[in-house]
VOPA-274905 format. One line per field, with one value per residue (C-alpha): x, y, z; chain; residue in one letter. Coordinates in steps of 0.001 Angstrom, whole numbers, plus 524288, in hexadecimal, padded with zeros to 5 digits. Last residue first. Layout:
<recs>
east	(X,...)
north	(Y,...)
up	(Z,...)
chain	(A,...)
res	(A,...)
</recs>
This chain:
<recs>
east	(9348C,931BB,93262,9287C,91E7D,92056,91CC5,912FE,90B6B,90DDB,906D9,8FABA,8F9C5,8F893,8EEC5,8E698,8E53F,8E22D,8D738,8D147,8D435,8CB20,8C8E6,8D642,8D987,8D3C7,8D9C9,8E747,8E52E,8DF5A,8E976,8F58E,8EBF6,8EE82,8E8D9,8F0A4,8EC7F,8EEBD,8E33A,8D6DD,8CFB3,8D715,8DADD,8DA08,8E1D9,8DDF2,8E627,8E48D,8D72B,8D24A,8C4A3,8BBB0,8B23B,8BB0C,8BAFE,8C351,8BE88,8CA9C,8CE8F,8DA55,8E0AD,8ED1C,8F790,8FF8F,90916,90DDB,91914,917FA,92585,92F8F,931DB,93599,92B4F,920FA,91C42,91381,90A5F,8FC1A,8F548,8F619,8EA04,8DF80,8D279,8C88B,8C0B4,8C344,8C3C3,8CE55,8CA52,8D48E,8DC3B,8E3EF,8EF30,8F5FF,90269,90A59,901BB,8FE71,8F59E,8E742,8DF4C,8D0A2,8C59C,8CE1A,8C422,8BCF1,8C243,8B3DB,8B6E5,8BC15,8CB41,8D36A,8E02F,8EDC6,8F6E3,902C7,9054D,90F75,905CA,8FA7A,9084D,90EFA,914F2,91957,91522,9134C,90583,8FE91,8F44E,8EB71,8E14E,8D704,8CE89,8D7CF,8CFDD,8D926,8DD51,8EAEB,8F640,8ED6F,8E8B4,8DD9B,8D6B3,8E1B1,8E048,8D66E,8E041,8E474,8F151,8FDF4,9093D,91621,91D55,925B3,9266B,91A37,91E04,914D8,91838,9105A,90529,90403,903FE,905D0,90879,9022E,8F4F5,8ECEF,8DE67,8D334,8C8D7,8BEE9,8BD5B,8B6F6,8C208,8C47A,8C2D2,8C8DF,8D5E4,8D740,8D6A6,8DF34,8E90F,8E7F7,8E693,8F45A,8F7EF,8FCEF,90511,909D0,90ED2,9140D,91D78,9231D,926B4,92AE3,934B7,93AC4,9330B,9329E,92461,9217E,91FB4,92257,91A7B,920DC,9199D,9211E,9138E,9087F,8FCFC,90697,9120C,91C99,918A8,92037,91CD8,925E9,92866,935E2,93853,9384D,941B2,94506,93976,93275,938D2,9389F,92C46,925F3,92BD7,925E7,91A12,91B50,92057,91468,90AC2,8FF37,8F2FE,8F761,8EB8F,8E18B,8D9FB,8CFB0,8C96C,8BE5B,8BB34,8B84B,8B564,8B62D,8A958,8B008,8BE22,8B850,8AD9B,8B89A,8C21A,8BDCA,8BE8E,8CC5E,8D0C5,8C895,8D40B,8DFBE,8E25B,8E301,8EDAC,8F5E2,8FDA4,90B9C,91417,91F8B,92B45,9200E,915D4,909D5,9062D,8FB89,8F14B,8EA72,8F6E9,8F90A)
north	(A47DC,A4A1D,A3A38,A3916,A44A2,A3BC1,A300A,A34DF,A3AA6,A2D50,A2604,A2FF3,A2F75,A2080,A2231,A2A33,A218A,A180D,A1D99,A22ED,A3360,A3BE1,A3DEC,A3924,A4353,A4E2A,A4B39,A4990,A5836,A5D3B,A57B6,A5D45,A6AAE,A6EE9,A7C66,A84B2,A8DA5,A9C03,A9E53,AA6FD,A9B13,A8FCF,A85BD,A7603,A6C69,A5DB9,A51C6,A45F2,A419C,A3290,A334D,A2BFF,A20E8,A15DF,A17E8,A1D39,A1B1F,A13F5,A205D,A2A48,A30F1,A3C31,A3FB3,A4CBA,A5152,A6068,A6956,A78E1,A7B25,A83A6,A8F0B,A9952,AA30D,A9563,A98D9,A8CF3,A8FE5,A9224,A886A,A7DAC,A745E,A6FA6,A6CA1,A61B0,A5F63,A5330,A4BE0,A4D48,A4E93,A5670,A567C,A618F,A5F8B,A6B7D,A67E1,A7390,A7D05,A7AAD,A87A5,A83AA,A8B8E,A87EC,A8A76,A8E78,A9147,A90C4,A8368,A7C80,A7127,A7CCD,A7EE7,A7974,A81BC,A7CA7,A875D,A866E,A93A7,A9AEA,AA6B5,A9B87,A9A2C,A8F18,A8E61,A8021,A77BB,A6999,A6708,A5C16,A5803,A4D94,A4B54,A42BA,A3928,A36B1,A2984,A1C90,A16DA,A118E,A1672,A2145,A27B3,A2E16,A3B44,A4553,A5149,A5D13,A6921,A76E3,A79EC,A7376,A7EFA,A809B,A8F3F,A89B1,A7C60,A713E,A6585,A5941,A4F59,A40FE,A4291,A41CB,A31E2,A2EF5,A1FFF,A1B27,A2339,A2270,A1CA8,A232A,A1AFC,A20F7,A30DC,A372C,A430D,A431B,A3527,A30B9,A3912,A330C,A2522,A2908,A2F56,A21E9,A1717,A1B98,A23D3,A2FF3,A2654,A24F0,A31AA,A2FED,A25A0,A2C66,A3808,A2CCB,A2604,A3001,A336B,A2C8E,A2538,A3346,A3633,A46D2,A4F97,A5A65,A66C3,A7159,A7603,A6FA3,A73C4,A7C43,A719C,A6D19,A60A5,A5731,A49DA,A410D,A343C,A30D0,A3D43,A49E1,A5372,A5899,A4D71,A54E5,A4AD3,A583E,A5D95,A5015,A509A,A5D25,A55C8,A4BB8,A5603,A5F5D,A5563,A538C,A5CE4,A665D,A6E01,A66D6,A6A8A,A6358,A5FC5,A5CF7,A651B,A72C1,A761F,A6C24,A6274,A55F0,A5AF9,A62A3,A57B9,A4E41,A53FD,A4E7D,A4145,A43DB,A3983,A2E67,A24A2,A2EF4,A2D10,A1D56,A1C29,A249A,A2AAC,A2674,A2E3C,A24B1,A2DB7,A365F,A2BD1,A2E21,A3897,A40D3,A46AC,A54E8,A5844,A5E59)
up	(75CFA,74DB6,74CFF,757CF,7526B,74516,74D75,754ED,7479D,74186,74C4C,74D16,73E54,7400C,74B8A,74405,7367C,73E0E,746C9,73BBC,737F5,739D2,74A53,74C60,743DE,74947,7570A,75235,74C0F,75766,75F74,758B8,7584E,76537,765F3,76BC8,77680,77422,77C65,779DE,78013,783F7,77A09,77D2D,77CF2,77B32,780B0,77904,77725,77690,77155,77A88,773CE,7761E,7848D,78F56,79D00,7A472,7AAE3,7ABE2,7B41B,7B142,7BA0C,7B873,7C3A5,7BFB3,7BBF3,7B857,7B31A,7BD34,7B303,7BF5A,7BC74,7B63F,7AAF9,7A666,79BB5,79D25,79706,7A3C9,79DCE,79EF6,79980,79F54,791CF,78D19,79956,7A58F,7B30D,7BBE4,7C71E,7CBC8,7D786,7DB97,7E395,7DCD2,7D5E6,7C774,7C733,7C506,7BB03,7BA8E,7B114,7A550,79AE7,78D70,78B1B,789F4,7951B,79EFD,7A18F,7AC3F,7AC28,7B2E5,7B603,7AD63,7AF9D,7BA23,7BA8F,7C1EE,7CCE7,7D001,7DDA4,7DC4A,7D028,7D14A,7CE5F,7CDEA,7C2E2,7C2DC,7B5FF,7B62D,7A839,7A022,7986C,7979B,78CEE,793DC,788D2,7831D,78FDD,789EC,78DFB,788C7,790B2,78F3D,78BC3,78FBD,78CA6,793F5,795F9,79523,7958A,7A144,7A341,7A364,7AD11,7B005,7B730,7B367,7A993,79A3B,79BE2,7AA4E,7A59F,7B0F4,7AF2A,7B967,7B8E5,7BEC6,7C094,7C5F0,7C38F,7CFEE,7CF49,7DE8A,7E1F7,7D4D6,7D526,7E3AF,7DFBF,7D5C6,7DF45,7E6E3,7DAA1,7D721,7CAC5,7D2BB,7D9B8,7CF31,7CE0D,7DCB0,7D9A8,7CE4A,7D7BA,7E116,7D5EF,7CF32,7C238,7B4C6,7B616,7B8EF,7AE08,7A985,7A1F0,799E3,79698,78FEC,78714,78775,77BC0,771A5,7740E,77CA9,78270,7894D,78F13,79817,79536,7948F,7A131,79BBD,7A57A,7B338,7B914,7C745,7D22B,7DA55,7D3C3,7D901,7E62E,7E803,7E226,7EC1C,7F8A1,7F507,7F9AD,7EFEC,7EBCC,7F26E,7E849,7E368,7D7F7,7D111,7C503,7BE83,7B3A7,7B1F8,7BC8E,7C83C,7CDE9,7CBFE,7D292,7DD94,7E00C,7E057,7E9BB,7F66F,7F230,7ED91,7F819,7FB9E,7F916,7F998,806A2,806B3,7FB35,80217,7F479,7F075,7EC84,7ECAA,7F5B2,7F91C,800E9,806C5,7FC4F,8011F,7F869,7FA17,80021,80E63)
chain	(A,A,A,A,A,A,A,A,A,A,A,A,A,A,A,A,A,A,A,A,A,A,A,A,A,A,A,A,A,A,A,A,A,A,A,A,A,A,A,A,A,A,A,A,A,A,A,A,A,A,A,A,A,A,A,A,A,A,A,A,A,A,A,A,A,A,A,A,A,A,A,A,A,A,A,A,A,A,A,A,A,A,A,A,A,A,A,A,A,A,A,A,A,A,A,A,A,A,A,A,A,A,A,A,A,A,A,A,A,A,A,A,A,A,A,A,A,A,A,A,A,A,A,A,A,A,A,A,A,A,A,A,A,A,A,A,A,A,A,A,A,A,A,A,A,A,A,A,A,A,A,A,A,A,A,A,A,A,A,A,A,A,A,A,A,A,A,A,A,A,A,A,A,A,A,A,A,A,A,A,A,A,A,A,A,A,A,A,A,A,A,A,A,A,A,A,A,A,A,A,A,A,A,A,A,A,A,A,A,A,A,A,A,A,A,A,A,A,A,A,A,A,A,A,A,A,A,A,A,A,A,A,A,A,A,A,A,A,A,A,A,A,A,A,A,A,A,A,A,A,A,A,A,A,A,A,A,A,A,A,A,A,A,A,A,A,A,A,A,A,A,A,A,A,A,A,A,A,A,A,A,A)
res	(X,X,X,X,X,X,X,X,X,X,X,X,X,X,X,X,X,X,X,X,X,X,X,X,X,X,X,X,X,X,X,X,X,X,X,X,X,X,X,X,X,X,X,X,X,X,X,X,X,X,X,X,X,X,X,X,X,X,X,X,X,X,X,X,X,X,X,X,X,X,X,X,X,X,X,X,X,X,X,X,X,X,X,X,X,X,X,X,X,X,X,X,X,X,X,X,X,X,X,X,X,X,X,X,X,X,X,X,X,X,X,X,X,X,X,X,X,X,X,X,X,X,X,X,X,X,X,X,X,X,X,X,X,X,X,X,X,X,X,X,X,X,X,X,X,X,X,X,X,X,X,X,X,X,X,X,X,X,X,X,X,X,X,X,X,X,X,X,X,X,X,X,X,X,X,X,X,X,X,X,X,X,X,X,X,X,X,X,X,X,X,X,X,X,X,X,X,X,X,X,X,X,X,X,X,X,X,X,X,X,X,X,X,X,X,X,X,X,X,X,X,X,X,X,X,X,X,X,X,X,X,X,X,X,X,X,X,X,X,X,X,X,X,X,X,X,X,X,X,X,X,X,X,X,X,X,X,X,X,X,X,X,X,X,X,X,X,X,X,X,X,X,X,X,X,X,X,X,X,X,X,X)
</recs>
């Protein structure tokens, strides 16, 4: 039996009623864990939705999925799942519904989680063969709503993966000395997460998979209504592992310095004609 029952598979729809006081149980585990909160739940959801999941699992890019191939994430795509078939796209938002947040808040003690409806950066996520995601706090502004990233949820859809396979996800300590935890991205694993400015992450080690079946995942992000004028915004920050080969990613560091010299102005303007150029080169 799952962690969480869904009540109905054809609209994924969670018993409203069950998951009230549920994830109770869980929140000393998740306040108390090293090196940040976090938690790991394995069966975390009946294999017949995520089975259903891998089955209704996009072929290729949908209008707005997200690619990366470079030093820091290499042959990731994200997929929305505004573009799925209707019950896998049912039960997504379902992961937005008061229910599951209701839950996310009993175990995690955050009020007022808010979900994203534009699942910006989250959705299905796929990384192939010799991709990887290096170790990185996330970006802690949702540009479009201005609201502070505050939880991570990640599901995993991987069958019979093994820690030689890669992509296992590594939780690392707030002075990036070392990996604290290693979780293989096991199918029906469920790992929630606080996010801040130094909860590091990250799958390094690259996918390579026997057969080449990509390591695939649910990602949801939360958020709250706690951002202030005297927060930096930060887009996602990578970080390099001891005696690693790591790559630094000095894009950001260079956007970062010059926000910091240039005014405002002058910053955004640069920022507009950089896009453009990038746009044009597309």
């Amino acid at each position: 039996m799952s962690y969480l029952e869904i009540i109905d598979r054809e609209h994924g729809q969670f018993d409203a009623k069950a998951l009230k006081e549920k994830g109770l149980d869980l929140r000393d585990s998740y306040v108390n864990a090293d090196p940040f909160p976090h938690i790991v739940i394995d069966d975390f959801l009946p294999a017949s939705i995520l089975d259903l999941c891998l089955e209704q699992f996009p072929a290729s890019p949908d209008p707005d999925s997200m690619s990366f191939d470079r030093a820091q994430e290499r042959y990731k795509t994200s997929f929305n799942p505004d573009h799925l078939a209707g019950p896998v796209r049912s039960f997504f938002y379902s992961l937005n519904s008061r229910p599951f947040v209701q839950f996310l808040e009993n175990m995690t003690g955050i009020k007022g989680l808010i979900p994203d409806p534009f699942f910006l950066g989250g959705g299905f996520h796929q990384t192939t063969n010799g991709g990887h995601l290096s170790v990185h706090a996330d970006f802690n502004l949702h540009p479009g709503l201005k609201l502070e990233r505050r939880l991570n949820a990640l599901i995993y859809l991987n069958r019979d993966w093994d820690l030689s396979y890669g992509g296992a996800l590594e939780l690392w300590d707030k002075k990036m000395q070392h990996c604290v935890k290693k979780i293989a991205p096991e199918f029906g694993r469920c790992v929630v997460f606080s996010t801040d400015a130094t909860s590091y992450h990250g799958h390094p080690d690259p996918v390579a998979h026997p057969r080449s079946t990509p390591r695939r995942s649910i990602a949801l992000y939360y958020y709250t209504a706690t951002w202030d004028g005297e927060k930096r915004s930060l887009t996602t920050q990578f970080k390099k592992r001891p005696q690693s080969r790591d790559a630094v990613d000095l894009e950001v560091k260079s956007r970062e310095l010059m926000s910091d010299l240039l005014p405002p102005i002058l910053f955004r303007n640069l920022r507009r004609l950089t896009n453009r150029l990038k746009r044009s080169l597309n």
